[in-house]
ZANU-806332 format. One record per residue: residue number from 1; x, y, z of N, C-alpha, C in turn; residue in three letters. Coordinates in steps of 0.2 Angstrom, whole numbers. Layout:
NODE NUM X Y Z X Y Z X Y Z ALA
...
END
This chain:
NODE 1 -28 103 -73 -23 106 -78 -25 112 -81 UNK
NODE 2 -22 117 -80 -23 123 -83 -22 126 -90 UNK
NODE 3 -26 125 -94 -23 126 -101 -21 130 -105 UNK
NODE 4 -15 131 -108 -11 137 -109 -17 140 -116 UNK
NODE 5 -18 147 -114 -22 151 -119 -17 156 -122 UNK
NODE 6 -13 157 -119 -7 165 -121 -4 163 -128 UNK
NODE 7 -4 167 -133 0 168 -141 4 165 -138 UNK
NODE 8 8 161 -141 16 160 -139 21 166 -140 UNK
NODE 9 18 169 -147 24 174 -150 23 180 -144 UNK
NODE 10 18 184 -143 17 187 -137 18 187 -130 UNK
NODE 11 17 181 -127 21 179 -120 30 178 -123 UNK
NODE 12 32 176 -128 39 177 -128 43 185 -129 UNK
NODE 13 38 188 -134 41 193 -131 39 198 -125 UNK
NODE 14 35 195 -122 37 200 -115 41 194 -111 UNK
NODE 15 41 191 -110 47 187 -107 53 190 -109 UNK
NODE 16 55 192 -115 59 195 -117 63 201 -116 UNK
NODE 17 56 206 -114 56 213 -111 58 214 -103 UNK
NODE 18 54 209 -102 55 208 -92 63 204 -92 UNK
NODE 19 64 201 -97 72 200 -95 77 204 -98 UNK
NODE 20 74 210 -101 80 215 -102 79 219 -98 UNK
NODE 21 76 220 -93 77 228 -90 75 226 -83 UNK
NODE 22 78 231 -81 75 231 -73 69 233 -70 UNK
NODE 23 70 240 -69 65 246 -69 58 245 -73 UNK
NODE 24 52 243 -70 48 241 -72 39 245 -69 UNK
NODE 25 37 248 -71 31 249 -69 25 247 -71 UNK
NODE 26 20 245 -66 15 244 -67 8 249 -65 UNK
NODE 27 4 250 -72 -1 252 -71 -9 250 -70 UNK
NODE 28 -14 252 -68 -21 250 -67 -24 257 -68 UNK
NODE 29 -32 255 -68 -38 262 -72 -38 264 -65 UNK
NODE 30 -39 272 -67 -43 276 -63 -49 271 -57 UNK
NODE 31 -50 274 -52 -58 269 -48 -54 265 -49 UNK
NODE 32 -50 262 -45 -45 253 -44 -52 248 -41 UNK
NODE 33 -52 243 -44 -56 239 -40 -53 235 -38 UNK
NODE 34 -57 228 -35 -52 223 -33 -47 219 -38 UNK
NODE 35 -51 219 -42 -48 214 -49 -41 218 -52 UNK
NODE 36 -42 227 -53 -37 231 -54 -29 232 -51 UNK
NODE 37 -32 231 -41 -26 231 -41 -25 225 -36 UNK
NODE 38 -30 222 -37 -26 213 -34 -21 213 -40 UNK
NODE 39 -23 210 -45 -19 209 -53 -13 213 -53 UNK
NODE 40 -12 220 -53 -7 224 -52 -2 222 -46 UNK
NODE 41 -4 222 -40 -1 220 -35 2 213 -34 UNK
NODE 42 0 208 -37 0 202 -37 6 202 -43 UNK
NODE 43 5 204 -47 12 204 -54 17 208 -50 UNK
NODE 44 18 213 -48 24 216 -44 27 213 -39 UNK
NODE 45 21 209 -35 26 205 -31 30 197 -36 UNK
NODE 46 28 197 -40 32 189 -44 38 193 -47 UNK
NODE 47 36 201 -50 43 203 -53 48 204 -49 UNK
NODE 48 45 207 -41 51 209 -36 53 201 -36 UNK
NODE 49 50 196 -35 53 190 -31 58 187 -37 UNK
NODE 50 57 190 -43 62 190 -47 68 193 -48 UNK
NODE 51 69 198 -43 73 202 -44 72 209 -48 UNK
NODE 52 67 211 -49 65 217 -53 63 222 -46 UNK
NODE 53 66 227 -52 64 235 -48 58 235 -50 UNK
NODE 54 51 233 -47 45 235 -50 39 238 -43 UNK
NODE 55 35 243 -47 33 249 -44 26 248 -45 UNK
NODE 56 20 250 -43 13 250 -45 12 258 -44 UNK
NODE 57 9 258 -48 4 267 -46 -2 267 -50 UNK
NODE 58 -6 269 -47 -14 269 -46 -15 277 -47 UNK
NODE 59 -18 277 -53 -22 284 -52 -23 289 -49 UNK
NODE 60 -29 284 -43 -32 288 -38 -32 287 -31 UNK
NODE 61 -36 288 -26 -35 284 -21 -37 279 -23 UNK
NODE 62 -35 274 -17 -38 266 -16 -44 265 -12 UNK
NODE 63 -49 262 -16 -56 264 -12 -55 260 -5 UNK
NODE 64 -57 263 0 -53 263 8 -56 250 9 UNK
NODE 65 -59 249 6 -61 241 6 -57 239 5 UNK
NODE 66 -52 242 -2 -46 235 -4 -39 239 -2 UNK
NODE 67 -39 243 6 -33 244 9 -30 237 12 UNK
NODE 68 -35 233 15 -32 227 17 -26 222 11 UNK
NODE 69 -29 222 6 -25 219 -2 -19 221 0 UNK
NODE 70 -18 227 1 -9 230 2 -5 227 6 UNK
NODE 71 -2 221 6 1 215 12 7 217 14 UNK
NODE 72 8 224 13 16 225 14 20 228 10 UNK
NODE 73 17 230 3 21 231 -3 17 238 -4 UNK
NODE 74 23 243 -7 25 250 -6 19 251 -15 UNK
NODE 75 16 258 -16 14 258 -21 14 266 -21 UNK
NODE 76 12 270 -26 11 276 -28 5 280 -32 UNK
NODE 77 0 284 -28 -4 285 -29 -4 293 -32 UNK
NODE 78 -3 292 -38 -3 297 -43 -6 304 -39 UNK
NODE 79 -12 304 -40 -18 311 -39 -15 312 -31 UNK
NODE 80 -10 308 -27 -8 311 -21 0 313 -20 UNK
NODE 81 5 309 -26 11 312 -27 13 312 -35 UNK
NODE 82 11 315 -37 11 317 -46 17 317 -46 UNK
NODE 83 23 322 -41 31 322 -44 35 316 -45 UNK
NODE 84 35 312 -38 36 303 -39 34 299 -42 UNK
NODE 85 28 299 -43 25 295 -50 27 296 -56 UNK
NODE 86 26 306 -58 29 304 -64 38 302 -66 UNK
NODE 87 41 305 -59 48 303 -60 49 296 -60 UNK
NODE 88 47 292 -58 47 286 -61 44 284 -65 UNK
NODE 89 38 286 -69 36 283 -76 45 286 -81 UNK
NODE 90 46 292 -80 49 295 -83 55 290 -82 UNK
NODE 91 58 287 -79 64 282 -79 61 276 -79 UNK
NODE 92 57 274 -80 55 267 -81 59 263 -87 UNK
NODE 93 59 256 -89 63 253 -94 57 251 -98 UNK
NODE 94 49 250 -94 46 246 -95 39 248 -94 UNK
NODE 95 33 249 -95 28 248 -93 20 243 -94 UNK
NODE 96 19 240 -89 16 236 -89 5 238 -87 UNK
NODE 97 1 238 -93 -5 243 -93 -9 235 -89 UNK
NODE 98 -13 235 -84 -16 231 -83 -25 233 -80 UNK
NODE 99 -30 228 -82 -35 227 -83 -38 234 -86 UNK
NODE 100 -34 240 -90 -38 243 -93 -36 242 -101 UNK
NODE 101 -41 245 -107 -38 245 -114 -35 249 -116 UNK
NODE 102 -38 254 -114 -34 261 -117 -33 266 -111 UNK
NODE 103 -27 270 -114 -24 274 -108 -28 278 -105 UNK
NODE 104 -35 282 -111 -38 286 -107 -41 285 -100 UNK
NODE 105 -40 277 -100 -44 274 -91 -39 277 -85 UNK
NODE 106 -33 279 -88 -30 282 -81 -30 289 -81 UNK
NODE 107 -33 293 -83 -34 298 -83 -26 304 -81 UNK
NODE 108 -26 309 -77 -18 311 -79 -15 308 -80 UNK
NODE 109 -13 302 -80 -6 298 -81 -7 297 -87 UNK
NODE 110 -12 298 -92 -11 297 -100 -7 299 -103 UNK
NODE 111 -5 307 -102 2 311 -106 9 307 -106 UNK
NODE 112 10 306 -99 14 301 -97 17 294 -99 UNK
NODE 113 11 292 -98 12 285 -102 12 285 -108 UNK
NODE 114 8 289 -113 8 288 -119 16 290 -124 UNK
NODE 115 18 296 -120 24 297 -123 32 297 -120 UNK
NODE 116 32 291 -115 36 287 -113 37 281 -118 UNK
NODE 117 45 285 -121 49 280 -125 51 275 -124 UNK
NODE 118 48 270 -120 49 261 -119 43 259 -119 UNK
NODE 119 45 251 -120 41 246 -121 35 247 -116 UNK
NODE 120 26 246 -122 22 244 -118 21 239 -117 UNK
NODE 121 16 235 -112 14 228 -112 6 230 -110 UNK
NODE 122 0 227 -113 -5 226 -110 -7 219 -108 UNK
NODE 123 -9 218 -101 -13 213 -99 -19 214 -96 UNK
NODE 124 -27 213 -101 -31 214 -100 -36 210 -101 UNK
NODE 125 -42 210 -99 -49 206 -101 -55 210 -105 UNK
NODE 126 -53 217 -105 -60 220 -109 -59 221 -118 UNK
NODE 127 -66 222 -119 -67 220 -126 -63 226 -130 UNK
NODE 128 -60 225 -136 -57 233 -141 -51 235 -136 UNK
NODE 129 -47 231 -136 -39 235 -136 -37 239 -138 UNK
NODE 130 -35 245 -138 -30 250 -142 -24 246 -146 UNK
NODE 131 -20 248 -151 -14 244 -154 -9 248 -153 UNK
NODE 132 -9 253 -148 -4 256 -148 3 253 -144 UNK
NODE 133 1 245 -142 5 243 -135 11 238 -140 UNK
NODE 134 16 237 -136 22 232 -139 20 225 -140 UNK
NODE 135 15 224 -132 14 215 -133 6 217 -130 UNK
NODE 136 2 213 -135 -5 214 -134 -9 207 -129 UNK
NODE 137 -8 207 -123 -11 200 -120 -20 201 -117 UNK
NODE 138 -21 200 -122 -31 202 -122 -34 200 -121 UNK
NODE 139 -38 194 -117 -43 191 -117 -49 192 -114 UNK
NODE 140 -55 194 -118 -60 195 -114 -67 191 -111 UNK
NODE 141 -64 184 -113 -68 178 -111 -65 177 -104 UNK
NODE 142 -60 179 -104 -58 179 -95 -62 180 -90 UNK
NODE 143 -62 181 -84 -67 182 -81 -63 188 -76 UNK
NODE 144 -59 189 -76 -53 195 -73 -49 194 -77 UNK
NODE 145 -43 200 -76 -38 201 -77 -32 199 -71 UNK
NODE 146 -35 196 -66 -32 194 -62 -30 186 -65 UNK
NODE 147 -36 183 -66 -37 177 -68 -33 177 -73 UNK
NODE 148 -31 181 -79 -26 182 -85 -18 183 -81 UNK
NODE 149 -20 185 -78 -11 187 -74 -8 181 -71 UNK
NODE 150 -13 177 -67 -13 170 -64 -9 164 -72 UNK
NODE 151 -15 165 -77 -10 160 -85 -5 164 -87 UNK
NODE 152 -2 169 -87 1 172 -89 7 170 -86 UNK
NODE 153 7 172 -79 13 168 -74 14 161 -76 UNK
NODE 154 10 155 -73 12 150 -74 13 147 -85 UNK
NODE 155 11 150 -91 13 150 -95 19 153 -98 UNK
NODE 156 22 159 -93 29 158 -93 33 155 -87 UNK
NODE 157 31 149 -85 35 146 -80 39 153 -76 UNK
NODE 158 34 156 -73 36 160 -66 34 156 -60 UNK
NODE 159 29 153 -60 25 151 -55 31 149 -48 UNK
NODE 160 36 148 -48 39 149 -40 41 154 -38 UNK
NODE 161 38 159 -40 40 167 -38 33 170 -35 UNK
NODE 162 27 165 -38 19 167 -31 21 164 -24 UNK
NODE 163 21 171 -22 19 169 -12 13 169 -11 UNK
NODE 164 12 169 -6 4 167 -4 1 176 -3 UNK
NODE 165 4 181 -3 0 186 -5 -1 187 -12 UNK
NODE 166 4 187 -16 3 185 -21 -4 182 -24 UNK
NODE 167 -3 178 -22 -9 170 -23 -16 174 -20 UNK
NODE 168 -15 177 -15 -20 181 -9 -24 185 -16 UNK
NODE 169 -19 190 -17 -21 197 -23 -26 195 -28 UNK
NODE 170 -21 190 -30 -26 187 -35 -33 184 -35 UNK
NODE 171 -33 179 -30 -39 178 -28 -44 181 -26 UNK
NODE 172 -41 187 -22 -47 194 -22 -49 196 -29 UNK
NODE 173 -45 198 -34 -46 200 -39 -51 196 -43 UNK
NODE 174 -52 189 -43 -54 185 -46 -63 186 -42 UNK
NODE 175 -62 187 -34 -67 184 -32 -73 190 -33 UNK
NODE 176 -70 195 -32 -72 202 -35 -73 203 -41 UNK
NODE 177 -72 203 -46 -74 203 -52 -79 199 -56 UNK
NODE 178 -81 193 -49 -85 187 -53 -90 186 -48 UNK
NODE 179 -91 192 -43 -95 192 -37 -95 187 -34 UNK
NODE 180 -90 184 -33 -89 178 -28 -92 171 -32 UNK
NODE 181 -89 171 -40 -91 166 -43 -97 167 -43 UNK
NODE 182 -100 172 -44 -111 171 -47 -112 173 -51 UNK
NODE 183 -105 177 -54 -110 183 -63 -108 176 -67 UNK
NODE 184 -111 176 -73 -108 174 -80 -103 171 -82 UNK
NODE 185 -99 175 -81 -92 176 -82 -88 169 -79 UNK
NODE 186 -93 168 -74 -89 161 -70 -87 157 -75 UNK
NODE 187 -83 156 -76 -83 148 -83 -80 144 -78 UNK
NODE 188 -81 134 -80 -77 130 -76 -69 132 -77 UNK
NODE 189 -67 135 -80 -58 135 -82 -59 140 -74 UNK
NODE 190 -61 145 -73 -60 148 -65 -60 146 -60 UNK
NODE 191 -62 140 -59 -64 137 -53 -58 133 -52 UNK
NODE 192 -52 130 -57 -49 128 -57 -41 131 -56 UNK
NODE 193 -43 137 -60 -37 144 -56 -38 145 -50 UNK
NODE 194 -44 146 -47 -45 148 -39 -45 142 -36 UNK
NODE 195 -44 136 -39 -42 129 -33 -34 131 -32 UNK
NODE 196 -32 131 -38 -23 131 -38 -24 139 -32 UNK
NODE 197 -25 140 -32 -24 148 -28 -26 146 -24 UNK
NODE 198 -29 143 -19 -30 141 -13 -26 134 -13 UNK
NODE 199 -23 134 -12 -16 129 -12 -10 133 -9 UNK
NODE 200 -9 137 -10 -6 141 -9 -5 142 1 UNK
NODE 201 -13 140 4 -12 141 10 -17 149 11 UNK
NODE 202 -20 152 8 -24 157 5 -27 157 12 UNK
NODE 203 -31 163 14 -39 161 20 -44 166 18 UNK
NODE 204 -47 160 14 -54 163 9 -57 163 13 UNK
NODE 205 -60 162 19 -64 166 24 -64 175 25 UNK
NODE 206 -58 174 25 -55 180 30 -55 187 21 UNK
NODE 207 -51 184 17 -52 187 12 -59 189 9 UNK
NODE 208 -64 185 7 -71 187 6 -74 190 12 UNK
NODE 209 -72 188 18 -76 194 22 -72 204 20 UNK
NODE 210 -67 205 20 -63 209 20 -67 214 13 UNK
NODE 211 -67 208 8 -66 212 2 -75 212 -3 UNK
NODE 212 -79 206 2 -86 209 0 -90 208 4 UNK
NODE 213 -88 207 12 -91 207 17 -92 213 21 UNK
NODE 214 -87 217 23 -86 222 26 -85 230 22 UNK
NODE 215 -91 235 25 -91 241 21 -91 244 29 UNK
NODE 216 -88 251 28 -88 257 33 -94 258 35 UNK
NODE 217 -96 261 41 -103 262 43 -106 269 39 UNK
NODE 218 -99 274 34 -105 278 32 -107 275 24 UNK
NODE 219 -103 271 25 -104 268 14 -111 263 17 UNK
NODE 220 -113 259 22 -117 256 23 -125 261 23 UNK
NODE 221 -122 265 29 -130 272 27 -131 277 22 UNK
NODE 222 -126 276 18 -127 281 11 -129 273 7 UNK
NODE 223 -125 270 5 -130 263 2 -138 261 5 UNK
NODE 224 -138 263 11 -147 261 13 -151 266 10 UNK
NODE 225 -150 275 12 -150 279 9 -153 281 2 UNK
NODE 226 -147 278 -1 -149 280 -8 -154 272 -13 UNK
NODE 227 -153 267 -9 -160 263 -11 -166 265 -9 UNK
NODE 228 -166 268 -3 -173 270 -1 -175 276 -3 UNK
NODE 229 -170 280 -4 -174 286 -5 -172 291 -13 UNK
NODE 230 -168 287 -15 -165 288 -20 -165 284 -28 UNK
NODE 231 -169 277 -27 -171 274 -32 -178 272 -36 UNK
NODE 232 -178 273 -42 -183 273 -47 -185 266 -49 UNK
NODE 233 -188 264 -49 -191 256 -52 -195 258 -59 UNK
NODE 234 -195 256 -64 -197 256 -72 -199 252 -74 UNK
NODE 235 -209 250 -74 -211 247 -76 -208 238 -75 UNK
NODE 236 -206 238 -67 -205 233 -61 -201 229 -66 UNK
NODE 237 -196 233 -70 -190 227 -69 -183 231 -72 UNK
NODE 238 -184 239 -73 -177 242 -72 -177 246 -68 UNK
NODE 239 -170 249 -64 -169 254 -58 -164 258 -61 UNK
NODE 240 -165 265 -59 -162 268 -59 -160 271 -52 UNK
NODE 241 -152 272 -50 -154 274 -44 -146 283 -43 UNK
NODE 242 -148 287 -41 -143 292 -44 -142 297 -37 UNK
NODE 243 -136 299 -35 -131 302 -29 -130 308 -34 UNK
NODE 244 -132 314 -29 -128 319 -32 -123 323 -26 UNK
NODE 245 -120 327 -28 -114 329 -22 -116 330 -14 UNK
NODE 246 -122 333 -15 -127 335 -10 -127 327 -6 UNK
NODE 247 -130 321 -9 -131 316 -6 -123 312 -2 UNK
NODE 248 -121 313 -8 -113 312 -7 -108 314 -2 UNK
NODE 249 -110 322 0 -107 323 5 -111 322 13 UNK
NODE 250 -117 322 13 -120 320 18 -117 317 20 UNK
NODE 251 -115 311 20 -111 304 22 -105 304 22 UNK
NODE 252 -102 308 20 -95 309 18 -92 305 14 UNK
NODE 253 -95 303 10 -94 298 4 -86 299 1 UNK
NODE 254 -83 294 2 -76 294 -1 -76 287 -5 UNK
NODE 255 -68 287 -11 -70 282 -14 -69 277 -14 UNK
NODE 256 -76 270 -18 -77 264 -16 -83 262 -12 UNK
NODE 257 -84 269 -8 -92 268 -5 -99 267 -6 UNK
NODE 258 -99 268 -14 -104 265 -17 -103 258 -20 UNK
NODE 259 -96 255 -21 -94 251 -26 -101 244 -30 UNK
NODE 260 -105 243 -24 -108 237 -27 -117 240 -27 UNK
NODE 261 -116 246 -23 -122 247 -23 -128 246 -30 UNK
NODE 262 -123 247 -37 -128 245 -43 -132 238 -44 UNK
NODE 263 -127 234 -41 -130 227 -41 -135 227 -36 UNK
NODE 264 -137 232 -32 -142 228 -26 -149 227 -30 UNK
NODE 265 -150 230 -35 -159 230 -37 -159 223 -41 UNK
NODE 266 -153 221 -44 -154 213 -46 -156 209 -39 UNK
NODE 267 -156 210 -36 -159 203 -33 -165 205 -32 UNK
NODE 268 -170 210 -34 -177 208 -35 -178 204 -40 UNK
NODE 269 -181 198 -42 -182 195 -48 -185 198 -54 UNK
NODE 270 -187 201 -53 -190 206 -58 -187 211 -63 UNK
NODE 271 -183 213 -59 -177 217 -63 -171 214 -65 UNK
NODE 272 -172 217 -74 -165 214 -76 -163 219 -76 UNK
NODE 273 -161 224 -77 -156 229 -77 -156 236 -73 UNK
NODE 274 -148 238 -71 -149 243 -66 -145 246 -69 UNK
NODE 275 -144 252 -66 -140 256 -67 -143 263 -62 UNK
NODE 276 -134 264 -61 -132 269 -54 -128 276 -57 UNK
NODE 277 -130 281 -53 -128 286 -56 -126 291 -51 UNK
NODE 278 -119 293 -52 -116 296 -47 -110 302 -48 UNK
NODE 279 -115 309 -45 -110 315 -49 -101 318 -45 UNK
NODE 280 -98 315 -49 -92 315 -47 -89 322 -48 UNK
NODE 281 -84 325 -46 -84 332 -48 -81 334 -56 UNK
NODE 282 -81 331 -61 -80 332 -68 -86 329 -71 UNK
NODE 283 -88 324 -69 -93 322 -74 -98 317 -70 UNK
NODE 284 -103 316 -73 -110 312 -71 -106 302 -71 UNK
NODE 285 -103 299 -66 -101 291 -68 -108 286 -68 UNK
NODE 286 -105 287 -73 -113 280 -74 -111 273 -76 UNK
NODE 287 -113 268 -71 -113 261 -69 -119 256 -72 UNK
NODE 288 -118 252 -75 -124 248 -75 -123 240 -76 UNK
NODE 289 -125 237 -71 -128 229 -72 -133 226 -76 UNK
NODE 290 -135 220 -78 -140 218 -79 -139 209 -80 UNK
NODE 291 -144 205 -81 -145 199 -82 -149 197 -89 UNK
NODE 292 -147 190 -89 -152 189 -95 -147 189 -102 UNK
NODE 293 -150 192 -107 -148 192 -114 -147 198 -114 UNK
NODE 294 -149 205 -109 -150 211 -108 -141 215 -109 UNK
NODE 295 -139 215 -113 -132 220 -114 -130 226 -113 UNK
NODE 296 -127 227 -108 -125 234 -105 -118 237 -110 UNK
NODE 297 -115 233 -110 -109 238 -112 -109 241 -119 UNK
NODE 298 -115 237 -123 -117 243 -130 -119 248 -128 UNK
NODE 299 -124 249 -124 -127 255 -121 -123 260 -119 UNK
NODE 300 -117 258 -112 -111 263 -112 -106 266 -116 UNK
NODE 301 -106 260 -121 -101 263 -126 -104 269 -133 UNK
NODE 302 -110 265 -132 -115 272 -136 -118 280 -135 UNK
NODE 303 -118 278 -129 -120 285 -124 -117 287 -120 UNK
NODE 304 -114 284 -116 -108 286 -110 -101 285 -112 UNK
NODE 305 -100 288 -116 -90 284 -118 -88 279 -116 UNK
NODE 306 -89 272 -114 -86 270 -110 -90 263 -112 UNK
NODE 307 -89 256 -109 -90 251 -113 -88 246 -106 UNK
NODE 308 -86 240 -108 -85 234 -102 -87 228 -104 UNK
NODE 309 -93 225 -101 -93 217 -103 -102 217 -102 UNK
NODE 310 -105 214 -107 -112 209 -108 -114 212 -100 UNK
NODE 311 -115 210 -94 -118 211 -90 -116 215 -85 UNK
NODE 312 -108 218 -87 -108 224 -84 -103 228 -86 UNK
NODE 313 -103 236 -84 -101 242 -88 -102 249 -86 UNK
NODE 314 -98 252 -87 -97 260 -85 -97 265 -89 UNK
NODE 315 -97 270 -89 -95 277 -93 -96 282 -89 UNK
NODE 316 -97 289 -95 -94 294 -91 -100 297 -93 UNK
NODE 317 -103 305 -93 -109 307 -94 -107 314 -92 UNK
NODE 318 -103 320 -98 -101 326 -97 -107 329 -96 UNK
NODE 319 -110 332 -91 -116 336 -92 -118 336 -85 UNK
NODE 320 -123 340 -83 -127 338 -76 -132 334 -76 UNK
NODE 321 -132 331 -68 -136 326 -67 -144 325 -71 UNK
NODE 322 -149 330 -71 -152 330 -75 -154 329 -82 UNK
NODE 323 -148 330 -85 -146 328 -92 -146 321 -92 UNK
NODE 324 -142 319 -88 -139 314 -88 -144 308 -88 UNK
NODE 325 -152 309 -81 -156 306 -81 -160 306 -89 UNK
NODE 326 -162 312 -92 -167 314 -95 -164 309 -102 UNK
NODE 327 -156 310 -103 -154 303 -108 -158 296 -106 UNK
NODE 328 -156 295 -100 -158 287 -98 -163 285 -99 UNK
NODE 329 -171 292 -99 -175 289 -101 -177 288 -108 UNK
NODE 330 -173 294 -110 -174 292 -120 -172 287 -120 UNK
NODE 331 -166 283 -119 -165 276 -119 -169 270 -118 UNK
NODE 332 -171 271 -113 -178 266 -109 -184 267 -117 UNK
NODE 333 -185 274 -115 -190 274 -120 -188 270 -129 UNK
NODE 334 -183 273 -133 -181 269 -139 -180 262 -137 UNK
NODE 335 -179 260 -133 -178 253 -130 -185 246 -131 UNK
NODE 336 -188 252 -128 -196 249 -129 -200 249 -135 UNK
NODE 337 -199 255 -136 -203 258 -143 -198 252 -149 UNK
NODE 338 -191 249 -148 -191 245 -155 -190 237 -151 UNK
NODE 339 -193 236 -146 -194 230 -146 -198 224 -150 UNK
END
């Protein structure tokens, strides 16, 4: 039994909003992971099977691993057709924000969205919502936002409107954001939404190879790459490991093809904490994992703009690569020094 966690008063009034309008769009962050746009993709198809005009648009590209996730369903890729994107935010009845908290995570679509006179909705799992939305659906004990979109559906009695790619998205989203059930974040309540999801008739074979199995042959030698010749070990239990354009284009790095690379230095036993650092053409992205009692996402939100969950977390680092290092050591060092 799945136990209903959603406000009542909050689920009613988006139930309220989805039955007034047609015209519906849904958004995700900039960098789409699987959890970004399973959950995105996965809600569009329950609204279309309801009879809704609903639309997905993405940012940026879709890192070339979770093209398989697309089963058929049409979406819009902002940063490659801005006039059709924005004409349909610009006539939407509705918008629906998912797995990010604040707008700044979609980067051009901000102006857009923010000053688009209809109803917002957020469904999200990260910590510190904005309050700028209509219906706030927030849970960051979640383990995805797919996992939230999954209660969300069945506590508004949708649930005969998930198909099995539906149920597919989802379960990517879930399986991806919880490394295949091993981070933290696994609670027993998730094992019990991904039973119900394979009921569905799912082929979690086929899915977990697609989506944490298989990388491109250059994301594989740019990943070998930059472990071996590009990372730092710190008193044999942090890594730093860091790509700059140079490295990047070597391999013709495109997006998504470092996506898990930050986790590899956890599996030494020694290290709790990583972080990846990779120069993007506006700013330095910095990535960090860790285990343990060790908290990443204070650290991003302190020094990198940007923030996330206990054992993982992103930001952003205005400056050149250098800088960017030369902070991470100050950190390490203050880190140690108030031990």
């Amino acid at each position: 039994m799945i136990e209903s966690i959603i406000d009542p008063q909050q689920l009613a009034k988006f139930k309220e909003l989805v039955a007034s309008v047609n015209r519906i769009v849904i958004t995700c962050h900039k960098k789409a992971d699987g959890d970004a746009i399973g959950s995105s993709l996965a809600l569009c198809r329950v609204l279309r099977n309801m009879g809704k005009n609903a639309m997905v648009i993405i940012p940026d590209q879709l890192p070339a691993s979770l093209e398989f996730t697309v089963m058929g369903i049409d979406y819009v890729t902002f940063s490659f057709n801005e006039v059709k994107a924005s004409n349909i935010i610009k006539n939407t009845q509705l918008i629906l924000s998912l797995d990010y908290n604040t707008f700044s995570r979609v980067e051009r679509m901000q102006p857009l969205l923010e000053q688009a006179q209809v109803p917002k909705v957020l469904i999200d799992h990260h910590l510190n919502p904005d309050t700028c939305f209509d219906v706030t659906i927030s849970h960051p004990e979640m383990s995805s936002t797919s996992e939230l979109v999954y209660r969300v559906v069945l506590q508004a009695q949708w649930e005969r409107f998930i198909d099995l790619h539906a149920a597919s998205e989802l379960f990517v989203g879930i399986m991806t954001d919880t490394g295949n059930l091993a981070f933290s974040s696994s609670y027993p309540g998730v094992y019990e939404v991904m039973a119900q999801l394979m009921r569905y008739g799912i082929d979690k074979p086929y899915l977990y190879k697609m989506a944490i199995d298989t990388v491109p042959i250059n994301s594989l030698l740019l990943n070998s790459y930059a472990l071996l010749n590009k990372m730092t070990i710190i008193d044999n239990s942090i890594a730093l490991i860091t790509l700059n354009k140079t490295d990047l284009d070597k391999f013709n790095y495109k997006t998504g093809d470092t996506e898990r690379l930050v986790n590899r230095p956890l599996s030494v036993g020694e290290i709790y904490w990583s972080t990846f650092m990779r120069e993007d053409p506006r700013y330095i992205k910095v990535s960090m994992r860790s285990e343990g009692d060790f908290a990443v996402d204070e650290l991003c939100a302190r020094y990198f703009n940007g923030g996330g969950h206990m054992h993982a977390a992103a930001g952003e680092f205005y400056g050149t690569m250098d800088e960017a290092v030369k902070l991470f050591y100050e950190i390490v060092e203050n880190i140690k020094n108030n031990k």
